[in-house]
C-alpha positions as CSV (number, residue, x, y, z in Angstrom):
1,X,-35.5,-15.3,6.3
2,X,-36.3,-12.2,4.5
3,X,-36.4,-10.3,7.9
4,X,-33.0,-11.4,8.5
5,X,-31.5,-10.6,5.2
6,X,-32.9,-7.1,5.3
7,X,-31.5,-6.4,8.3
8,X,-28.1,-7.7,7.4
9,X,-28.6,-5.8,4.7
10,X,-28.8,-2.6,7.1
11,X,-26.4,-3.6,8.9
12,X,-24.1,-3.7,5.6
13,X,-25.1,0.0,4.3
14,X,-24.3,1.4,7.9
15,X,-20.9,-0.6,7.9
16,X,-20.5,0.8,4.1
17,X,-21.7,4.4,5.2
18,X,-18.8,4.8,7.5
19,X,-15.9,2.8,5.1
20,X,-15.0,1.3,2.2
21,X,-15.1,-3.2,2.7
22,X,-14.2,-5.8,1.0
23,X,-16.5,-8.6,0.5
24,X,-14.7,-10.7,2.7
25,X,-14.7,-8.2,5.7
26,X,-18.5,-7.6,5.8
27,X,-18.8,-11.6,5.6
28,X,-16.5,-11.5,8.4
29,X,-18.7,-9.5,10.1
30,X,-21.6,-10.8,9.5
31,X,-20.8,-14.0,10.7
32,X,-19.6,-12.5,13.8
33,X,-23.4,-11.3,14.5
34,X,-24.4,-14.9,13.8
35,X,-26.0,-14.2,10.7
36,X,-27.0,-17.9,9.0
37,X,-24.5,-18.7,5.8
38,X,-27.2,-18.3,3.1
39,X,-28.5,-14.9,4.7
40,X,-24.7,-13.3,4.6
41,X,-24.7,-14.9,0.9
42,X,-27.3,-13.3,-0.4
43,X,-27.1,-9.7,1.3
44,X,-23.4,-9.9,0.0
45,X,-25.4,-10.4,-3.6
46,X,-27.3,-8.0,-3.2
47,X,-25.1,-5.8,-2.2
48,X,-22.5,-6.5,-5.0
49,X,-25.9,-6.2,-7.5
50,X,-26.0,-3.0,-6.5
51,X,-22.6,-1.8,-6.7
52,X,-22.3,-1.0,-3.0
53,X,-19.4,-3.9,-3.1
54,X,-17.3,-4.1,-5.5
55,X,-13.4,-5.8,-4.6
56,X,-12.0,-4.4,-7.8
57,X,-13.0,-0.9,-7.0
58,X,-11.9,-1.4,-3.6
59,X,-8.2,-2.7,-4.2
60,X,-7.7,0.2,-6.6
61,X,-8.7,2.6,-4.7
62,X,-6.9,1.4,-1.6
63,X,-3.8,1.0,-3.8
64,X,-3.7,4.7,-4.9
65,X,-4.4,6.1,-1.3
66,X,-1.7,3.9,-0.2
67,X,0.8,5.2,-2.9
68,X,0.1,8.8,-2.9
69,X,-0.4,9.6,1.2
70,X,1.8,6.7,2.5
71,X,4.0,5.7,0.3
72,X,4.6,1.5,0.7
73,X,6.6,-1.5,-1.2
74,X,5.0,-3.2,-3.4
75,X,5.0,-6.1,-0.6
76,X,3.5,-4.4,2.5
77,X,0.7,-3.4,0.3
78,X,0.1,-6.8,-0.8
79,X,-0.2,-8.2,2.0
80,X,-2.2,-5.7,3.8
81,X,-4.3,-6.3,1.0
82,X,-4.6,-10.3,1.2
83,X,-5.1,-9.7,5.2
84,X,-8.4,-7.4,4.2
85,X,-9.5,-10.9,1.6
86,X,-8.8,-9.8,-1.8
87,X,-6.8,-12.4,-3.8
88,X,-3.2,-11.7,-4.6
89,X,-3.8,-12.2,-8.5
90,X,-6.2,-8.9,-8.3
91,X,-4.0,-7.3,-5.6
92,X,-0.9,-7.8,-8.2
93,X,-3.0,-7.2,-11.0
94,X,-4.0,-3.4,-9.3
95,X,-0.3,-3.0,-7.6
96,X,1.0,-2.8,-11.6
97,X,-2.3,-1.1,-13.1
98,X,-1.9,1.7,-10.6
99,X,1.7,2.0,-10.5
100,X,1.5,2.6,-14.7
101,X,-1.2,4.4,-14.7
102,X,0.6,7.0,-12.1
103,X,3.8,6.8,-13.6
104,X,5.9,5.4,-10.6
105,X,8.5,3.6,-10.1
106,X,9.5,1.5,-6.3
107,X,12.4,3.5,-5.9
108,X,10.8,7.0,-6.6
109,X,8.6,5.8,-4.2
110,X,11.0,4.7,-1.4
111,X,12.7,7.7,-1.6
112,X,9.6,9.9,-0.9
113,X,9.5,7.5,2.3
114,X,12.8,8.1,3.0
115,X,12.7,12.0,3.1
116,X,9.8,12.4,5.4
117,X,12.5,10.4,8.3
118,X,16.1,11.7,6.6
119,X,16.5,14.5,8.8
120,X,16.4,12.4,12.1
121,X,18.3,9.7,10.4
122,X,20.9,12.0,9.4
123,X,21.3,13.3,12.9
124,X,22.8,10.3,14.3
125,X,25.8,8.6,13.5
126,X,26.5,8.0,9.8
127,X,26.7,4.2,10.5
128,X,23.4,4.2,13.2
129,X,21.6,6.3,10.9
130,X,22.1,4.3,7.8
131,X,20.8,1.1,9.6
132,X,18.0,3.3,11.0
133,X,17.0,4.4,7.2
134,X,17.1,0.6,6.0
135,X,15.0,-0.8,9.1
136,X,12.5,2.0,7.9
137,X,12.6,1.2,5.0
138,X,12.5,-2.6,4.5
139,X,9.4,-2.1,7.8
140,X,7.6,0.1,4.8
141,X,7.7,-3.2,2.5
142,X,10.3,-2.3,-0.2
143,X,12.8,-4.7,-1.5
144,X,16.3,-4.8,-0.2
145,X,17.7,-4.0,-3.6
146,X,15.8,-0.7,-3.4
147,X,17.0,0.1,0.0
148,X,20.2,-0.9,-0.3
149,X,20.3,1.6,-3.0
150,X,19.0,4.6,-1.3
151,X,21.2,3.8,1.5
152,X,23.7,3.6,-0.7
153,X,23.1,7.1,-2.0
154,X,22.8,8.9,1.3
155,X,24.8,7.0,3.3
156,X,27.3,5.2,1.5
157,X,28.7,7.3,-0.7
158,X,30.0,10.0,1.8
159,X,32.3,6.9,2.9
160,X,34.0,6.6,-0.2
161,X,34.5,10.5,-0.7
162,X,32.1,11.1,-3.2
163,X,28.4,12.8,-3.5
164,X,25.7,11.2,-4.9
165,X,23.3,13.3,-6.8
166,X,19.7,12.6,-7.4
167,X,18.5,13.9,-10.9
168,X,15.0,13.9,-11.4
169,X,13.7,14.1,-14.8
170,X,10.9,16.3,-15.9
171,X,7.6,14.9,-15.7
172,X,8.8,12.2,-14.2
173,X,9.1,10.3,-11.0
174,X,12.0,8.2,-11.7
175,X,14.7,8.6,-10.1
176,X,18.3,8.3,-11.6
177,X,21.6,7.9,-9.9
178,X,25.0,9.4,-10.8
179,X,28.0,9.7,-9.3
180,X,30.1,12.9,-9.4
181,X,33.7,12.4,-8.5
């Protein structure tokens, strides 16, 4: 038995070497070698003794790539994160820990999603490109409130004869909406 757990333990390191896992990934691997139960249970021991897997570490870290490179809703991320087996307590728990901690809001957020597509969206039709921006948008896992807004802001208020103004506030990545007439 001690054979086998070393080399799941190998196994794990080389797995570990090339990406981060959660504990429920490497026991999904493991079982797909056809490791026994109690040999996955104790390399996944004794690799959480030895801080080589940690979920808490992992969901915080994957949170904070996910906001700062790609920016996501609140709701994609969660659920990516409950596909990869961490609990969504802890996946909640580091959604609002990192979001504080960065100082960000969902709709400074959605908007930074938004401007990497605006120019194509903008090229079409005001009406096509509007739907376009909120089918990106609500795909990217923010709330229909949100989007509606932004939509709203690029889209909805050249309808109505007036520009919308984004004011950003120094420091700060909230974003606050005004209406010039």
């Amino acid at each position: 038995m001690e054979q086998i757990i070393a080399k799941a333990v190998r196994y794990c390191l080389y797995l570990l070497g090339q990406k981060n896992y959660t504990s429920q990934q490497l026991r999904d691997k493991l079982q797909r070698k056809k490791y026994p139960a109690a040999a996955i249970t104790a390399t996944l021991a004794k690799l959480s003794s030895w801080h080589y897997l940690d979920d808490d570490i992992f969901t915080e870290t994957y949170v904070r790539g996910r906001l700062r490179f790609k920016p996501r809703g609140q709701q994609l991320i969660l659920r990516e994160l409950q596909l990869k087996g961490i609990s969504k307590e802890l996946a909640q728990a580091k959604i609002a820990k990192v979001m504080q901690a960065e100082k960000l809001d969902e709709l400074g957020l959605a908007e930074k999603a938004l401007r990497r597509k605006l120019s194509s969206y903008q090229q079409a039709p005001a009406e096509k490109g509007a739907q376009r921006a909120r089918n990106y948008l609500l795909r990217q896992g923010f709330s229909y409130e949100i989007t509606d807004k932004l939509v709203k802001c690029y889209w909805g208020e050249k309808a109505n004869r007036r520009k919308a103004e984004i004011i950003r506030h120094k420091g700060r990545n909230k974003v606050q909406y005004e209406t010039k007439y």
